[in-house]
PDB file of N, CA, C and O in Angstrom:
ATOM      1  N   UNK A   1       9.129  13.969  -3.493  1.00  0.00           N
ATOM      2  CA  UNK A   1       8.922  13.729  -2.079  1.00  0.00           C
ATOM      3  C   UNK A   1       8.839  12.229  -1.824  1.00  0.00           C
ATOM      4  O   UNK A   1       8.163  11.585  -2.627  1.00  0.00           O
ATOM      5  N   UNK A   2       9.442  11.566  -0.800  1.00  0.00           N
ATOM      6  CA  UNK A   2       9.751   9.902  -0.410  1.00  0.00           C
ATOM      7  C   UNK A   2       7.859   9.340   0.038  1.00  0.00           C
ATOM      8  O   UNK A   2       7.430   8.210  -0.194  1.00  0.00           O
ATOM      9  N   UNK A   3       7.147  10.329   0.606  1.00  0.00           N
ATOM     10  CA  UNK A   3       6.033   9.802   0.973  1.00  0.00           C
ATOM     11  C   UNK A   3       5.238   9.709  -0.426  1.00  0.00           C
ATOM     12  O   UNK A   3       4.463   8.762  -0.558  1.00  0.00           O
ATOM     13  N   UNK A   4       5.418  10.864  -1.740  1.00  0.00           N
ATOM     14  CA  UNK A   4       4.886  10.308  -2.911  1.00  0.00           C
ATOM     15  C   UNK A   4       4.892   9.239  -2.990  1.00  0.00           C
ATOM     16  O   UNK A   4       3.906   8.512  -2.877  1.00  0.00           O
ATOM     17  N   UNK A   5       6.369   8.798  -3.272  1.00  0.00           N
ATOM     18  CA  UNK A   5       6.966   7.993  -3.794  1.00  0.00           C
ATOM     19  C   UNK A   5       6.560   6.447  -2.899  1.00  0.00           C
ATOM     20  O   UNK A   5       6.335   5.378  -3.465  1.00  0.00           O
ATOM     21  N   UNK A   6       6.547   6.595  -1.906  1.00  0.00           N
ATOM     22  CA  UNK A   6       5.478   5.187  -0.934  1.00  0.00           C
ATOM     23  C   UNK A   6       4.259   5.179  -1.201  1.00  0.00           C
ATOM     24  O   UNK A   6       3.692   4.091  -1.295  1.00  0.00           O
ATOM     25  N   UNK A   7       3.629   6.245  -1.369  1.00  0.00           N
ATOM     26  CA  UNK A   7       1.944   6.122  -1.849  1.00  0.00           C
ATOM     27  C   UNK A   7       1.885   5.384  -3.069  1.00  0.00           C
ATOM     28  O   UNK A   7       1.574   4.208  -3.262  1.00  0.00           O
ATOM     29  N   UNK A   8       2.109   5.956  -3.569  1.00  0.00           N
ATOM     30  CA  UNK A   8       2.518   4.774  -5.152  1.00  0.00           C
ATOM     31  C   UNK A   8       2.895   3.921  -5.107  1.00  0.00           C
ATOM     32  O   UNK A   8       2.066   3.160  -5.607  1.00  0.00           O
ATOM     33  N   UNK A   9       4.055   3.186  -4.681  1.00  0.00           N
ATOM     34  CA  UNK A   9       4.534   2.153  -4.650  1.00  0.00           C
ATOM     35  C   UNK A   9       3.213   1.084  -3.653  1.00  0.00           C
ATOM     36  O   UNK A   9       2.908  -0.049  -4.028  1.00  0.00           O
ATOM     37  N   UNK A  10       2.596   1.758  -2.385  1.00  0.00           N
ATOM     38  CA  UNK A  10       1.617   1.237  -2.224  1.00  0.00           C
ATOM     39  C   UNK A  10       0.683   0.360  -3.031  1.00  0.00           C
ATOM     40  O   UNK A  10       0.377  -0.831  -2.978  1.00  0.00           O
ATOM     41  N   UNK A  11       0.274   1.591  -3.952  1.00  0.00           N
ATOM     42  CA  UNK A  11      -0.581   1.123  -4.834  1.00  0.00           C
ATOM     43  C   UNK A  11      -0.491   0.047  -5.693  1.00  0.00           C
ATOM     44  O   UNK A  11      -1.263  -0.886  -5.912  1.00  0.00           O
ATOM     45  N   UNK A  12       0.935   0.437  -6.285  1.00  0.00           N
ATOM     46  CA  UNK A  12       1.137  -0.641  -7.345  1.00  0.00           C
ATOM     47  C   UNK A  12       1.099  -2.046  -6.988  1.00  0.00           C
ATOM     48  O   UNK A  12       0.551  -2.871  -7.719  1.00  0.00           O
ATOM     49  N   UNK A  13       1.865  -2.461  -5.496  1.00  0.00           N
ATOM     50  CA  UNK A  13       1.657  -3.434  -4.773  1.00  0.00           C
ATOM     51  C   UNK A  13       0.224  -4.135  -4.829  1.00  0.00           C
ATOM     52  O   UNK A  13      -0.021  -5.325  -5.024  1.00  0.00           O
ATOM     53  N   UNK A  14      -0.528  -3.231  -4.636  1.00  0.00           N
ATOM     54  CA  UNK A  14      -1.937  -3.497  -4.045  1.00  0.00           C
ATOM     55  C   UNK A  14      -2.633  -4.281  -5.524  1.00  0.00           C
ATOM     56  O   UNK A  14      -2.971  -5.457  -5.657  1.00  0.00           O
ATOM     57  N   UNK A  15      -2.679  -3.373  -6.332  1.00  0.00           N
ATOM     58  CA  UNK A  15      -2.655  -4.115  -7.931  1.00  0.00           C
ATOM     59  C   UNK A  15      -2.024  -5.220  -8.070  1.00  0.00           C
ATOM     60  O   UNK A  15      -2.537  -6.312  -8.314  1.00  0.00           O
ATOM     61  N   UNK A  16      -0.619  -4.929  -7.884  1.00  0.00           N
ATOM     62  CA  UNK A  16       0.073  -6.778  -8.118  1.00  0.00           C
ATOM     63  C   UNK A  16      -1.147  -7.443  -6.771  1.00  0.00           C
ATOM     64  O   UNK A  16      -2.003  -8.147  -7.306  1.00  0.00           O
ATOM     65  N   UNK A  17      -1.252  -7.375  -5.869  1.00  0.00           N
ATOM     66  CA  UNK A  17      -1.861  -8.329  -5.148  1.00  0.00           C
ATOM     67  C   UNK A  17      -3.149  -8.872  -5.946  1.00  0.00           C
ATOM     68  O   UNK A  17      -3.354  -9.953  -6.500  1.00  0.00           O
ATOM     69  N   UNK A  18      -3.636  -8.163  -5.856  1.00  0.00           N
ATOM     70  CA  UNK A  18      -5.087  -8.696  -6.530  1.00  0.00           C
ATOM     71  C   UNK A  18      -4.835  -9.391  -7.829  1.00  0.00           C
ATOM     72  O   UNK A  18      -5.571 -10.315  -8.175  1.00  0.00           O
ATOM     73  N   UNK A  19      -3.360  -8.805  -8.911  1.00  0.00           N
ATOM     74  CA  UNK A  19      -3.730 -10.116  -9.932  1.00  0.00           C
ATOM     75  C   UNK A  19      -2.877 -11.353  -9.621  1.00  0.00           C
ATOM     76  O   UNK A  19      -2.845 -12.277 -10.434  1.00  0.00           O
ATOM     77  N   UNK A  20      -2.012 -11.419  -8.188  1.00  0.00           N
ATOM     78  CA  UNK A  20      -1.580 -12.591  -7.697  1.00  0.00           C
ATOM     79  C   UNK A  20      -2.934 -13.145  -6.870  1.00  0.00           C
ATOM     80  O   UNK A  20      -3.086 -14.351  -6.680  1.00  0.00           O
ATOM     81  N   UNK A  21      -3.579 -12.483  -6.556  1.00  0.00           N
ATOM     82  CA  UNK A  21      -4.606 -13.694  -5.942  1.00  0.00           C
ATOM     83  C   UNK A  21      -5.703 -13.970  -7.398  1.00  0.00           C
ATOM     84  O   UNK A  21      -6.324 -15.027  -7.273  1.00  0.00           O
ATOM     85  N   UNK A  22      -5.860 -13.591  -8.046  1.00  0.00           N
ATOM     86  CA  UNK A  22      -6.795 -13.910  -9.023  1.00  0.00           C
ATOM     87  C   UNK A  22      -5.809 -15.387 -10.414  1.00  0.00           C
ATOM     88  O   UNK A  22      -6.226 -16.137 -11.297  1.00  0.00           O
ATOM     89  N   UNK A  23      -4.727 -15.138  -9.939  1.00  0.00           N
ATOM     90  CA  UNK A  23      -3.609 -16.100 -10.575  1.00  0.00           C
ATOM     91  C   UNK A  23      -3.861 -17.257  -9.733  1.00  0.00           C
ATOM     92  O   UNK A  23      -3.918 -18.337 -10.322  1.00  0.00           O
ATOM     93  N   UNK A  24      -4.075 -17.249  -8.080  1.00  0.00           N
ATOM     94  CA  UNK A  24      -4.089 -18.291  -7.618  1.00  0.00           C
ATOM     95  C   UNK A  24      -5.355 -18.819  -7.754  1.00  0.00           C
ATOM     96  O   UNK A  24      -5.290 -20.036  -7.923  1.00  0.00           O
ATOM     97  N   UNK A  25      -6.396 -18.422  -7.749  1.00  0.00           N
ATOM     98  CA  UNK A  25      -7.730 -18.692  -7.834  1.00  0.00           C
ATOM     99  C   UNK A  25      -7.742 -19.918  -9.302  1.00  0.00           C
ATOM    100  O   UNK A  25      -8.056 -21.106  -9.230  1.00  0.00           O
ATOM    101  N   UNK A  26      -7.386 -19.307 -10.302  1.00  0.00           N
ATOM    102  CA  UNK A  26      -7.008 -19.853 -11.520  1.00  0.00           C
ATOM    103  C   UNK A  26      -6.136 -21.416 -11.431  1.00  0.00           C
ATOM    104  O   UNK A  26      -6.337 -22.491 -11.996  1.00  0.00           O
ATOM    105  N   UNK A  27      -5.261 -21.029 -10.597  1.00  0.00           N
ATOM    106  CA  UNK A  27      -4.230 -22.271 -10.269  1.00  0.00           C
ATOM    107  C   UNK A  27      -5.123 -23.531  -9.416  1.00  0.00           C
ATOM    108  O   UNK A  27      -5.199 -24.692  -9.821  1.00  0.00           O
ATOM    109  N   UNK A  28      -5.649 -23.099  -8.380  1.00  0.00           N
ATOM    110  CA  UNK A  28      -6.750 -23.695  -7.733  1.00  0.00           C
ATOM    111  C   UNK A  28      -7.649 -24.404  -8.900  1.00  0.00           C
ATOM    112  O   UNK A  28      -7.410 -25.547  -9.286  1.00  0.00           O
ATOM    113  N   UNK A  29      -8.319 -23.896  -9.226  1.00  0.00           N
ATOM    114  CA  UNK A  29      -9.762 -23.622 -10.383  1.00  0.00           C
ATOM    115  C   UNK A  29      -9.110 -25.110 -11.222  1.00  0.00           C
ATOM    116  O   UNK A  29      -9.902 -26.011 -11.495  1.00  0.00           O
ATOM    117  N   UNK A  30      -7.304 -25.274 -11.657  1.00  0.00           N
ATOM    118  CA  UNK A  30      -6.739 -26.066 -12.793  1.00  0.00           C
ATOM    119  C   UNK A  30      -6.484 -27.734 -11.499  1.00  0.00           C
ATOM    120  O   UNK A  30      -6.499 -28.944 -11.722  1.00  0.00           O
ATOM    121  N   UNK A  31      -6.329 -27.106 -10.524  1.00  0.00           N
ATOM    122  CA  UNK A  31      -6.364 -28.093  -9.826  1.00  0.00           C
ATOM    123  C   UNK A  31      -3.977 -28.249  -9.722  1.00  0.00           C
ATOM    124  O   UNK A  31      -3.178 -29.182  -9.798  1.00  0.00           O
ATOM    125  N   UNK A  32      -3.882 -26.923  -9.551  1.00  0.00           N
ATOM    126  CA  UNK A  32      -2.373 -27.212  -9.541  1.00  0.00           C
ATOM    127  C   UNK A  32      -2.237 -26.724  -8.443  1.00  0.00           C
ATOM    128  O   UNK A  32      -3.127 -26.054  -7.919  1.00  0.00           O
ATOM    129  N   UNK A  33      -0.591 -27.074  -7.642  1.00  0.00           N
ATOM    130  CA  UNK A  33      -0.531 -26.361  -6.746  1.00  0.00           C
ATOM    131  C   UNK A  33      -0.099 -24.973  -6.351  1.00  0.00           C
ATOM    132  O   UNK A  33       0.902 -24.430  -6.818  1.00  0.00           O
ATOM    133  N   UNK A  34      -0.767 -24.521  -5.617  1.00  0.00           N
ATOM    134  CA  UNK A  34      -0.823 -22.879  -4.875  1.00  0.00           C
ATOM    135  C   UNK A  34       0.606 -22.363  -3.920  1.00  0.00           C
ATOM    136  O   UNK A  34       1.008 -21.215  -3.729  1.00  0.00           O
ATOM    137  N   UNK A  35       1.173 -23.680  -3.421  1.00  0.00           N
ATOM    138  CA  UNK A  35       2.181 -23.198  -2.468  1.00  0.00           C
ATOM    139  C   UNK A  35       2.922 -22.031  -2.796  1.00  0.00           C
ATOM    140  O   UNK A  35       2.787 -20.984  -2.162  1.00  0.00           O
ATOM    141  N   UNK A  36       3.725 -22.166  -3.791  1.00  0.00           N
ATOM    142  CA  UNK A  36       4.647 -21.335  -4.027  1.00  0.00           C
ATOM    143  C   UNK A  36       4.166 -19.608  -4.110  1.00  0.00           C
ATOM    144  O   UNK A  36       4.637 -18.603  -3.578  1.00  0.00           O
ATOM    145  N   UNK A  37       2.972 -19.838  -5.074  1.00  0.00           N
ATOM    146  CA  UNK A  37       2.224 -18.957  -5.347  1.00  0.00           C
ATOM    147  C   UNK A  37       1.684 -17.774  -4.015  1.00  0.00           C
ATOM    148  O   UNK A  37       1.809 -16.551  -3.949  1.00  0.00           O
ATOM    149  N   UNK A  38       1.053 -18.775  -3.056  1.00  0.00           N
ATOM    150  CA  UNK A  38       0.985 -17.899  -1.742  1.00  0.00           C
ATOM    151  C   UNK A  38       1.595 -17.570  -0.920  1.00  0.00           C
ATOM    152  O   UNK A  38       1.153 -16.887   0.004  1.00  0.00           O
ATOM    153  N   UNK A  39       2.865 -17.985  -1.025  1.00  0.00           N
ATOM    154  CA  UNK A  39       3.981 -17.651  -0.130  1.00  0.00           C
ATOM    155  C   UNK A  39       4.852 -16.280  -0.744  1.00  0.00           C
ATOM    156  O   UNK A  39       5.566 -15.549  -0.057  1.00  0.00           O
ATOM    157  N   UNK A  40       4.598 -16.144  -2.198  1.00  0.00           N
ATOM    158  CA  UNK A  40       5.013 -14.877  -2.928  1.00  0.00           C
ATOM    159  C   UNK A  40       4.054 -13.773  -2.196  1.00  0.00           C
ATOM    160  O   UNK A  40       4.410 -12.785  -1.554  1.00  0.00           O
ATOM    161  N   UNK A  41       2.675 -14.255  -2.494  1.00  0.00           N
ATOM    162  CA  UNK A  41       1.498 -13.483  -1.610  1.00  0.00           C
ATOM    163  C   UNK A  41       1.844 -12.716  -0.780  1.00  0.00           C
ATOM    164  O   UNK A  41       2.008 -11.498  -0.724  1.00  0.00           O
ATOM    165  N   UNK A  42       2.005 -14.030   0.265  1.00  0.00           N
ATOM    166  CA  UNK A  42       2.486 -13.203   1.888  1.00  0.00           C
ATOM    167  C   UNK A  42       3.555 -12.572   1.553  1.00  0.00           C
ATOM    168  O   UNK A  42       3.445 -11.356   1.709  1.00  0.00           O
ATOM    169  N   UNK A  43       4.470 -12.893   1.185  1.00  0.00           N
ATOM    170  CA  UNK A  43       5.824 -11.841   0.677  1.00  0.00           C
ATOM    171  C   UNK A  43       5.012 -10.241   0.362  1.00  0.00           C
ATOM    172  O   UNK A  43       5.275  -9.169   0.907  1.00  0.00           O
ATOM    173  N   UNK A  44       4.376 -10.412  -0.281  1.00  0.00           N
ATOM    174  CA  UNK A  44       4.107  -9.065  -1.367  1.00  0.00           C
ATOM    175  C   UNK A  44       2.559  -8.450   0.013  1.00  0.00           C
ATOM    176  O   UNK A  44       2.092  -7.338  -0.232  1.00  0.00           O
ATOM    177  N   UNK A  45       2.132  -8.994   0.904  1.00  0.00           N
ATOM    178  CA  UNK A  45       1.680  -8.552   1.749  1.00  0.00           C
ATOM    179  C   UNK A  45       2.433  -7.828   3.012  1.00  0.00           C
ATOM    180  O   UNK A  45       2.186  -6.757   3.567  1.00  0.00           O
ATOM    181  N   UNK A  46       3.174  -8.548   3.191  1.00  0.00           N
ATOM    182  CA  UNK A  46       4.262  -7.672   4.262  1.00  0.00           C
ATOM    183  C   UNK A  46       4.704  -6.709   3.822  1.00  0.00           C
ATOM    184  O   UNK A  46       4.455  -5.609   4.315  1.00  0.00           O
ATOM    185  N   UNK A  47       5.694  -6.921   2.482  1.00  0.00           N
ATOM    186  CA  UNK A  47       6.166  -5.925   1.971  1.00  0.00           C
ATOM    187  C   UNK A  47       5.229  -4.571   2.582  1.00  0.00           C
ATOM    188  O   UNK A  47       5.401  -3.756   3.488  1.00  0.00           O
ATOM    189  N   UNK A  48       3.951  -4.867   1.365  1.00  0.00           N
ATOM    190  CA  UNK A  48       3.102  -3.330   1.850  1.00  0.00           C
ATOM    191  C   UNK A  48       2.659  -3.151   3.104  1.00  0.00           C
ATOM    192  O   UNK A  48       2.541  -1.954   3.366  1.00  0.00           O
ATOM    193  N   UNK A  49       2.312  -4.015   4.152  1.00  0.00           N
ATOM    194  CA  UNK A  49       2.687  -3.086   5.510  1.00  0.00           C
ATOM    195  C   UNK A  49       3.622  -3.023   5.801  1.00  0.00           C
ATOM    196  O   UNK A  49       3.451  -1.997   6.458  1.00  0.00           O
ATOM    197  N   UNK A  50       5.062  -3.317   5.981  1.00  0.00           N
ATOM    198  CA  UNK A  50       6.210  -2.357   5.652  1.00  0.00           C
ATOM    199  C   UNK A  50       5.894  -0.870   5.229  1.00  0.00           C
ATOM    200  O   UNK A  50       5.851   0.075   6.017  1.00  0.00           O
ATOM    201  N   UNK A  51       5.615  -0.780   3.449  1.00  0.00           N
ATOM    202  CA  UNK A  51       5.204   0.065   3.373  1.00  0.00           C
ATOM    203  C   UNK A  51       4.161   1.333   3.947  1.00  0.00           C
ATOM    204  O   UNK A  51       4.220   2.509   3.589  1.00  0.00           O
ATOM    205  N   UNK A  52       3.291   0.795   4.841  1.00  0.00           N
ATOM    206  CA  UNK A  52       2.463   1.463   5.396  1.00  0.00           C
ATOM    207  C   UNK A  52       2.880   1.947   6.427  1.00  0.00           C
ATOM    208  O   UNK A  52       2.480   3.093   6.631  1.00  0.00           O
ATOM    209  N   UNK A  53       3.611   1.474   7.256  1.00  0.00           N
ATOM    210  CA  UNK A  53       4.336   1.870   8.701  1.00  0.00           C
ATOM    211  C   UNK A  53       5.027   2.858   8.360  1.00  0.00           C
ATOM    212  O   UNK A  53       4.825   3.920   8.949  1.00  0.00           O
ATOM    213  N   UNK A  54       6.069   2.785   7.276  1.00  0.00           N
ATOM    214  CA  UNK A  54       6.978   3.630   6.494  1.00  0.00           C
ATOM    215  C   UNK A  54       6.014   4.985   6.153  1.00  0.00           C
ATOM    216  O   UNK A  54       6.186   6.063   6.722  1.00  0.00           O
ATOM    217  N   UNK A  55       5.083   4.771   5.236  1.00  0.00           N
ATOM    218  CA  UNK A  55       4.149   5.773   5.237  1.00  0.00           C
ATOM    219  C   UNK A  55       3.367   6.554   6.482  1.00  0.00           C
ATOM    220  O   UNK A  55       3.470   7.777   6.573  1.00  0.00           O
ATOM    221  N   UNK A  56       2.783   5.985   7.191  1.00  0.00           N
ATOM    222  CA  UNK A  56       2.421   6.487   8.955  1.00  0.00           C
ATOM    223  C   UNK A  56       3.489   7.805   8.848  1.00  0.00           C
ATOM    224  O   UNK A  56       3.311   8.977   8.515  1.00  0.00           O
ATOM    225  N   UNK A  57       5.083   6.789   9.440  1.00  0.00           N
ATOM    226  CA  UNK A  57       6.135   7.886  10.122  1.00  0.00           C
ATOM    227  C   UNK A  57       5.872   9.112   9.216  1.00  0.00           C
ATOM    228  O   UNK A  57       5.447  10.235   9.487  1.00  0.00           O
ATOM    229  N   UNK A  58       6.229   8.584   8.142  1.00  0.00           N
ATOM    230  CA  UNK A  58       6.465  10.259   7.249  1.00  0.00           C
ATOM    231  C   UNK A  58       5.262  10.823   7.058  1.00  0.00           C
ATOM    232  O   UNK A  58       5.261  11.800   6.309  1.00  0.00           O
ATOM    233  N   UNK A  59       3.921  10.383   7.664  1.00  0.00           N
ATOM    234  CA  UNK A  59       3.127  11.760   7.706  1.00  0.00           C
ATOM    235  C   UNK A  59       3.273  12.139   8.950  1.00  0.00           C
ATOM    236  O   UNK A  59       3.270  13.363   9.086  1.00  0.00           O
ATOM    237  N   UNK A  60       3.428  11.383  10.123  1.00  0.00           N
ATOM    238  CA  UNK A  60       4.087  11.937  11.705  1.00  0.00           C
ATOM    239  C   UNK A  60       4.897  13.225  11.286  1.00  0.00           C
ATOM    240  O   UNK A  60       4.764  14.357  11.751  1.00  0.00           O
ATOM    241  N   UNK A  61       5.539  12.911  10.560  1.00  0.00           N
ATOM    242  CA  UNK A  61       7.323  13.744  10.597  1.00  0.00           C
ATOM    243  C   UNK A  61       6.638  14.834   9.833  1.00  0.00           C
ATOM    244  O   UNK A  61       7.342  15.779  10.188  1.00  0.00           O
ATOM    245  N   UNK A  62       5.765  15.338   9.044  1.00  0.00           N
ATOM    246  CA  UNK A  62       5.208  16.574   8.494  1.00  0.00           C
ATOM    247  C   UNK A  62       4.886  17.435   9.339  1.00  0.00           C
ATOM    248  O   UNK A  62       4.231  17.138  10.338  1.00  0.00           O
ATOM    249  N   UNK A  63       5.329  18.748   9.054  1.00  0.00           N
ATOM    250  CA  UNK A  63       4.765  19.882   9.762  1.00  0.00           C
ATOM    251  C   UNK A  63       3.098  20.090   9.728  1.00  0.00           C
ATOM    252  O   UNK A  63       2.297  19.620   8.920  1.00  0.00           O
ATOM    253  N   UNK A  64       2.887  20.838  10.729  1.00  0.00           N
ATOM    254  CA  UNK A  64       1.116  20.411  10.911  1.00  0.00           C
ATOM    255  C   UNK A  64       0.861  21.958  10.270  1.00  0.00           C
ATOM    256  O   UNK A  64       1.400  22.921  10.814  1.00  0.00           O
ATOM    257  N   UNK A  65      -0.102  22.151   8.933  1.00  0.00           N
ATOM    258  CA  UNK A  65      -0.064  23.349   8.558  1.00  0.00           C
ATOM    259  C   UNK A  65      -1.908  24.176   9.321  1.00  0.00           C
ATOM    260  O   UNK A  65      -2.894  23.482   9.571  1.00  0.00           O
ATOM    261  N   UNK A  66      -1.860  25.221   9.449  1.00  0.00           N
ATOM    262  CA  UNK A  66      -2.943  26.139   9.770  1.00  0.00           C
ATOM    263  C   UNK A  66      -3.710  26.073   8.690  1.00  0.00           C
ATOM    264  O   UNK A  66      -3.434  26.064   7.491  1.00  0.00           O
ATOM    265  N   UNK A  67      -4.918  26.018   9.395  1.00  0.00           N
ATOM    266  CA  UNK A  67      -5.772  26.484   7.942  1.00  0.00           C
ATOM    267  C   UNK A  67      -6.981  26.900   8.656  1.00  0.00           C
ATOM    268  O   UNK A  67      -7.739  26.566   9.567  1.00  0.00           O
ATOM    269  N   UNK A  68      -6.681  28.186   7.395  1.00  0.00           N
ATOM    270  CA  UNK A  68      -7.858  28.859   7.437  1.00  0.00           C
ATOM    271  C   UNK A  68      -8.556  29.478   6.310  1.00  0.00           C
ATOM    272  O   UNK A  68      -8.237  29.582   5.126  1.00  0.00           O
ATOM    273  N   UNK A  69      -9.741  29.922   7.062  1.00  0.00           N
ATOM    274  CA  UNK A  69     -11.027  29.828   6.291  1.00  0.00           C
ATOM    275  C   UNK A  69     -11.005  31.182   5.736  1.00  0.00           C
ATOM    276  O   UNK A  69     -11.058  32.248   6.349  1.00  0.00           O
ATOM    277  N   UNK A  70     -10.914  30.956   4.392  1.00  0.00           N
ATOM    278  CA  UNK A  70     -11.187  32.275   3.430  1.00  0.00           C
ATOM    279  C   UNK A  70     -11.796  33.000   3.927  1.00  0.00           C
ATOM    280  O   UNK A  70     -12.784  32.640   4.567  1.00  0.00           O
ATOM    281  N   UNK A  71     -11.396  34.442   3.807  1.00  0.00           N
ATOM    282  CA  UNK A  71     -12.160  35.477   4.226  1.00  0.00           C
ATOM    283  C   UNK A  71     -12.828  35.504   5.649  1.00  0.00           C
ATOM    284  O   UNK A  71     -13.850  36.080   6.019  1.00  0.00           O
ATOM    285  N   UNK A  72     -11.574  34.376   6.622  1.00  0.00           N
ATOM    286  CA  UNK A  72     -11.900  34.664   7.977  1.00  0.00           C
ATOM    287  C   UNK A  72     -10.794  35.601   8.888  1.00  0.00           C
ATOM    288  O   UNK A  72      -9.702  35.921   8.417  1.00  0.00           O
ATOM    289  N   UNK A  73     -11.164  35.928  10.033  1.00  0.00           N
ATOM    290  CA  UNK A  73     -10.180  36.884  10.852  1.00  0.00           C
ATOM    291  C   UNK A  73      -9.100  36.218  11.574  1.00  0.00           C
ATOM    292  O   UNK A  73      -9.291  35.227  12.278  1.00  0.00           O
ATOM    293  N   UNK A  74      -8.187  36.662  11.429  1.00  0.00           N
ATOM    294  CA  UNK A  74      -7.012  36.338  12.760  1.00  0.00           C
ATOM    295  C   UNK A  74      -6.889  37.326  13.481  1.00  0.00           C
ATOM    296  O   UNK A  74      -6.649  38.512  13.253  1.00  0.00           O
ATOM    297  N   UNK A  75      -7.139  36.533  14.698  1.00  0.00           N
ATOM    298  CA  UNK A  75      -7.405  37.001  16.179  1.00  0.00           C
ATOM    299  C   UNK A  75      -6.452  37.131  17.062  1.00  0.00           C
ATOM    300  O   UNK A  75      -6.718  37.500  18.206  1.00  0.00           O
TER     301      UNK A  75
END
């Protein structure tokens, strides 16, 4: 399923983010420069809201299922 397949990719993003900001922290910390480094950032931040918008639609686009309660009546 394509919305698996965005949930995950979410994620993995989200992981690369955090060890690109913990890379820059480091770069900072050496006293080098960050530019390049945070501009990958923002790259890899859009990306995943991209991803998230993408994700939204395709739970929009799911059929809305019934649910019900074990051992209740339909009326």
């Amino acid at each position: 399923m394509q919305l698996d397949h965005i949930r995950g990719e979410i994620e993995r993003m989200r992981a690369q983010v955090g060890r690109q900001r913990r890379e820059i922290l480091a770069l900072q910390h050496a006293g080098i420069s960050t530019t390049s480094a945070e501009v990958l950032l923002q790259r890899m931040l859009d990306k995943i809201d991209n991803l998230c918008i993408e994700r939204d639609r395709l739970k929009k686009e799911l059929p809305k299922l019934k649910s019900k309660v074990l051992g209740g009546r339909n009326w």
